[in-house]
N, C-alpha and C positions, 0 to 999 in steps of 0.2 A: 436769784442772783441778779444785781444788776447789773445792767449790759453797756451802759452811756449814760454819758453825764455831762454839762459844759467843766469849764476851766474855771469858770468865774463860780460855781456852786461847787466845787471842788474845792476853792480859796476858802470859801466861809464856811464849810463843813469842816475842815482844817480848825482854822481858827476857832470855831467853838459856841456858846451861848458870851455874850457880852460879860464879865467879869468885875464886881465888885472893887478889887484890885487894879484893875485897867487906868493908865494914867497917859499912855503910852511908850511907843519903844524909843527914849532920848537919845541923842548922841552918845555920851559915854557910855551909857547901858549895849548899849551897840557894841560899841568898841569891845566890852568885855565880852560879849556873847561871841564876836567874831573871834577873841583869843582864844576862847574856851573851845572853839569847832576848829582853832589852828594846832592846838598843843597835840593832840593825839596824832594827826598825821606827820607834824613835825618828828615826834618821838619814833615814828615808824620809818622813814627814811634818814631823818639826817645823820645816821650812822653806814648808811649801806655800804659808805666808800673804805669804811674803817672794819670790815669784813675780812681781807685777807690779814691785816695786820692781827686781829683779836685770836684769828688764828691761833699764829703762831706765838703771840704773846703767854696765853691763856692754854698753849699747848691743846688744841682740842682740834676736833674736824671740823672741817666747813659745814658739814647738816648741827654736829653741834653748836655752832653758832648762831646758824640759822632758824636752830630752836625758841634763840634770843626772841626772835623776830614773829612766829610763830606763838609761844609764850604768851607775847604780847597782845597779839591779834585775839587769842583766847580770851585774855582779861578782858579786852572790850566789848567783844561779843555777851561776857556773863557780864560785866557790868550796867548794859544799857537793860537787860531784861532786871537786873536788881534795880540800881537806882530810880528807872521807871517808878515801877508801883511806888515805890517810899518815899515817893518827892508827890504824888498824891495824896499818900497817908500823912506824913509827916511834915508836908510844905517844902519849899521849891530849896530857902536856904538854908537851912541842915542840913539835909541830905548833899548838897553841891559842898560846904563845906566842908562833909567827911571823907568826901571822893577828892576833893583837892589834897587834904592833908597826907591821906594813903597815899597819894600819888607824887607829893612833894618824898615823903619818907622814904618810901622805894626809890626815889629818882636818888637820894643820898648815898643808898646799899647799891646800885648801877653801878654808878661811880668809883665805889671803895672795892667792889666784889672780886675776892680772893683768887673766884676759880669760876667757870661756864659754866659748873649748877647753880650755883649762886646768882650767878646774874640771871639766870634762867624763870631763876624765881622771884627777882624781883623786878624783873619784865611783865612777870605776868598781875603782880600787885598794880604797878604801872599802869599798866594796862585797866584794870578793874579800874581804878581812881578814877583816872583821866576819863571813863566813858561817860560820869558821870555829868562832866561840861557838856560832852556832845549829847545828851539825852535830855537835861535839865534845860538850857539850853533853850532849844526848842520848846520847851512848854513855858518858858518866861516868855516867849515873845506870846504864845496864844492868849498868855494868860494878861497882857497886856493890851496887844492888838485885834483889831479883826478886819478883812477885807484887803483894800491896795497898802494901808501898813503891815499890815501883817505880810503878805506877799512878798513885797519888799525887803525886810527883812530877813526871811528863809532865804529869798535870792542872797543876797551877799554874803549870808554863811553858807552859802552853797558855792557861792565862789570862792571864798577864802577856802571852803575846805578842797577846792581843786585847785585851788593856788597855791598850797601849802607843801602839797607832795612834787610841785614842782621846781619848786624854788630850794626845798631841804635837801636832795640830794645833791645840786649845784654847791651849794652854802659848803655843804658837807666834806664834797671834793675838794676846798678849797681849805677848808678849815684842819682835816685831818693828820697834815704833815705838820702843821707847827704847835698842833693842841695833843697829838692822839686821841686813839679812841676812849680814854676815859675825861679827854676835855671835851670831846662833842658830847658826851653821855649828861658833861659836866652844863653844856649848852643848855640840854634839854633841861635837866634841874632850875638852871637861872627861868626857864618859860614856866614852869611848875609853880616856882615861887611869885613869880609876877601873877599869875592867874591866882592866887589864893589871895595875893595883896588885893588883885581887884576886885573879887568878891568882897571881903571883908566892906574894902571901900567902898563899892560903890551900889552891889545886887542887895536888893532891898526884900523883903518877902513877899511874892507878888499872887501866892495862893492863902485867901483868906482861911480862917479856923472856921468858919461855916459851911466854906465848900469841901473844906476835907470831910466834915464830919461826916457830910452827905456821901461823898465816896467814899467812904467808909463801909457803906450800907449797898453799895455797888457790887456788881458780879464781877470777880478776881479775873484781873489780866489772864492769870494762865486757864479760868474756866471759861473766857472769852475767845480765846488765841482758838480753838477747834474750830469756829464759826467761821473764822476770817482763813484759816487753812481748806476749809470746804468752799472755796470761791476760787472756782478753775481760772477764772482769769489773772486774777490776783497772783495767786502760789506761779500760772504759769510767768508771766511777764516778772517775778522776782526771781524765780530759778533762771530766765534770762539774764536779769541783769546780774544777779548774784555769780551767773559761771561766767559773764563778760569780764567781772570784776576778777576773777579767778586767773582769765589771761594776763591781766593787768598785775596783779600778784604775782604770778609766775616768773614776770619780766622783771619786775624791781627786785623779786629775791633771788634770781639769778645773775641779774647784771651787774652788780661787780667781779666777780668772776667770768660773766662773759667777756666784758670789754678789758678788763684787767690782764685776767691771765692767760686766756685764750687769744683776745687781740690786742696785747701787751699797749694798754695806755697806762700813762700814768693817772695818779687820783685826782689828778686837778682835770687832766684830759678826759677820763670818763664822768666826772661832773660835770662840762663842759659837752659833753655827747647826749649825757643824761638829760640835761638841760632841755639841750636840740630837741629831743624827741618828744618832752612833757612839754614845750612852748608850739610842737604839732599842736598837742591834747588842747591847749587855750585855746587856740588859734579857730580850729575845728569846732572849737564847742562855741564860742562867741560866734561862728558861721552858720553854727544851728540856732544860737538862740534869733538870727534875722531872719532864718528860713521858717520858721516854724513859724511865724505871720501868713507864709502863703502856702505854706506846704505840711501835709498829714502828720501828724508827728509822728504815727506807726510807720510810714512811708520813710521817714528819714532815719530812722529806727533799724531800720530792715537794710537800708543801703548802709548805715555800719559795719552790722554785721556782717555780710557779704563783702563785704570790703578787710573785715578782721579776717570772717576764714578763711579769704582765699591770701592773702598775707600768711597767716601759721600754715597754708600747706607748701607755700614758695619757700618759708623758711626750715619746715622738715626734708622740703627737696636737696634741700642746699646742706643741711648735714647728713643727711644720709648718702650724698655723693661726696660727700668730703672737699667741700668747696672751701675754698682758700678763705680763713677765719674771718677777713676783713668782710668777709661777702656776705654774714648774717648779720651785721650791723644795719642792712639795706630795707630787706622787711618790717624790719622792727619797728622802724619810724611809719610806715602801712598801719603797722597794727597797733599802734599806738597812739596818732592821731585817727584813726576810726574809731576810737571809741569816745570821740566828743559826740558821735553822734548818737551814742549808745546810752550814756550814763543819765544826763539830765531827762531825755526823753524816754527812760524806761521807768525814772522814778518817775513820772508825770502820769504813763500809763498806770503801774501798779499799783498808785496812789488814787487815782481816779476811780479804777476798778473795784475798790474797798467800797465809795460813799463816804457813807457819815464814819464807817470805821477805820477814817484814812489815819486819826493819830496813833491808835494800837495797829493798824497795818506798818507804819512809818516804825515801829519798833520791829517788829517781826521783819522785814524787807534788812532794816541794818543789820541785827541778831544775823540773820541770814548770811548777810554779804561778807562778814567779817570771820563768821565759823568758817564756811568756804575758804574762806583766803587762809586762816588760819591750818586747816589740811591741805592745801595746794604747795605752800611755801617752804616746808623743808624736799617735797619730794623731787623740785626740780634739781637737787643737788646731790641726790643718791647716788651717782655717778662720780663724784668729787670736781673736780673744775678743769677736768683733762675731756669733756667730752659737754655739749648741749643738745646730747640725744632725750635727757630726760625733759627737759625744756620744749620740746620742740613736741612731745608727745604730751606733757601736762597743755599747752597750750591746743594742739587740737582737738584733743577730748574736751576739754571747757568750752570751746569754740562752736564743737557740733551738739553737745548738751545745751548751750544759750543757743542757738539757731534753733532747733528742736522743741522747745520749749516756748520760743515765741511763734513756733508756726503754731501749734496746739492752740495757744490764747488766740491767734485771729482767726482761729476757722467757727467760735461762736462768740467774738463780737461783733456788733455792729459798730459802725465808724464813729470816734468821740469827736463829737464838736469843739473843735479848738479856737479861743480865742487870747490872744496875747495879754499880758496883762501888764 
């Protein structure tokens, strides 16, 4: 098992062997790859605000809805472990095109869907499609870059993909009264179809027919996946981030109905609160990326999370006393700006901890984080939207599972050598 590694041999194990293909990552190409890592999150919030309405429209309950949501989360999780391998076998643009199209097709049935199974299930096609940008994605930049390009690049789709869940729920609050929820559904289509136009346009093939052939003759992802699940540090520091991520799911799948119906804002007011608490999450995380030049990144790590659990237990205090509803809005922004501290720096650890298997760990780590979120997010609703007792207990069970999980990983490593990149 390895135990340490710098940042900087971390970056070029990432990146790869130098690539035939390699030309580098251009401006445009850029542009598309950052759409392609925004459409999935977009699709995951920009509806949240249009939740109570789908309700009552669609005649169904609030956890059936929030299956919508759920659904979805499911599709990405199975899509990034499929388009994976067959953007190996097959090369980078085929596979990214068939994941567009399914996910343009299903975005049309969203739109039109009759009844809440219907949309249920073409959330979860949605969902499969669209994983294929975020997975593809990433191997166009390897496959073009290596080193401070490559770096660079993962950085800004790392940002846009934390930008994205920030901004869609705002967007959303604002968008819902004069669109409905089948015009923001309608939103998400218009980003589906731009993302396929820019493929066409502009993603070139950037894994030759020689390299395939050779992984080809390679040991199968999922005959590989045991090896990198026997690396205690690894599995630990993603079961970290992955239940951090879990608190984070809890809260988005819950908050329209918390701030809605329990602390009665309108949808542009709880886009506008949503806002607030995800420009914490920036703010935070732009805080850690200056800190992490002079400070541990396990260190800033650890002060997250301590900073989220004791947040989710102020905020179970406060419903299990029956505090006046405006007074769980207070925590939330705690536990929600603590996890800038949590997210970049726990992929940085778990990724490190891999080695050279940090691009099949980078799949297993997403797979992870996304099935997670995927069972977290109907059960904060089990209660229906008259109570955020289930919320408040999905959140500290995720809480002391990620805490738990990262103590495990540091009691056998030693400290990684971190240097900025």
């Amino acid at each position: 098992m390895r135990t340490s590694t710098s940042s900087t041999d971390s970056t070029r194990e990432t990146a790869g062997p130098p690539s035939t293909a390699r030309g580098g990552v251009t401006g445009p190409i850029l542009l598309v790859l950052a759409l392609l890592s925004a459409v999935a999150p977009f699709a995951t919030d920009l509806y949240l605000a249009a939740f109570p309405e789908m309700t009552e429209e669609l005649h169904a309950s609030e956890t059936a809805v929030q299956l919508s949501l759920t659904a979805f989360l499911i599709g990405v999780t199975v899509g990034q472990l499929t388009f994976g391998p067959l953007s190996d076998r097959f090369g980078r643009r085929t596979p990214l095109l068939v994941g567009s199209v399914l996910c343009v097709a299903a975005g049309v049935v969203t739109v039109m869907a009759p009844t809440v199974g219907v949309l249920v299930a073409a959330r979860f096609v949605q969902g499969l499609g669209g994983a294929a940008g975020m997975v593809i994605g990433r191997a166009i930049i390897a496959d073009l870059a290596v080193g401070k390009q490559a770096a660079r690049a993962f950085s800004l789709m790392m940002i846009v993909g934390g930008v994205a869940p920030v901004v869609a729920p705002l967007i959303g609050g604002f968008l819902v009264g004069p669109l409905g929820w089948r015009g923001i559904l309608g939103v998400v289509l218009a980003l589906s179809v731009a993302m396929l136009v820019s493929i066409v346009t502009v993603i070139r093939e950037t894994l030759p027919p020689e390299k395939r052939s050779r992984r080809k003759g390679d040991t199968s992802s999922a005959e590989q996946a045991p090896s990198i699940l026997r690396n205690r540090q690894f599995v630990s520091y993603s079961v970290a981030f992955a239940f951090a991520f879990a608190v984070l799911m809890g809260y988005i799948s819950a908050s329209p109905f918390l701030y809605q119906d329990m602390i009665g804002l309108s949808s542009s007011q709880y886009g506008l609160t949503f806002g607030a608490n995800s420009l914490c999450l920036v703010c935070v995380s732009a805080l850690s990326a200056r800190l992490v030049a002079t400070h541990a990144v396990r260190d800033l790590m650890r002060i997250g999370l301590l900073v989220m659990s004791s947040a989710t237990i102020v905020f179970a205090i406060l419903v299990a006393t029956s505090a006046p509803s405006w007074s769980l809005a207070i925590p939330l922004v705690a536990v929600v700006g603590s996890l800038g501290l949590v997210f970049g720096n726990g992929t940085a650890l778990a990724l490190s901890s891999a080695g050279a298997r940090a691009g099949r760990a980078s799949a297993v780590l997403g797979a992870l984080q996304f099935g997670i979120a995927a069972v977290v997010s109907p059960l904060v609703s089990i209660k229906g939207s008259a109570t955020a007792a289930p919320l408040a207990i999905v959140m500290i069970v995720a809480a002391a599972v990620s805490l738990c999980a990262f103590t495990i990983a540091g009691r056998s490593q030693t400290e990684i050598t971190e240097q900025p990149v």
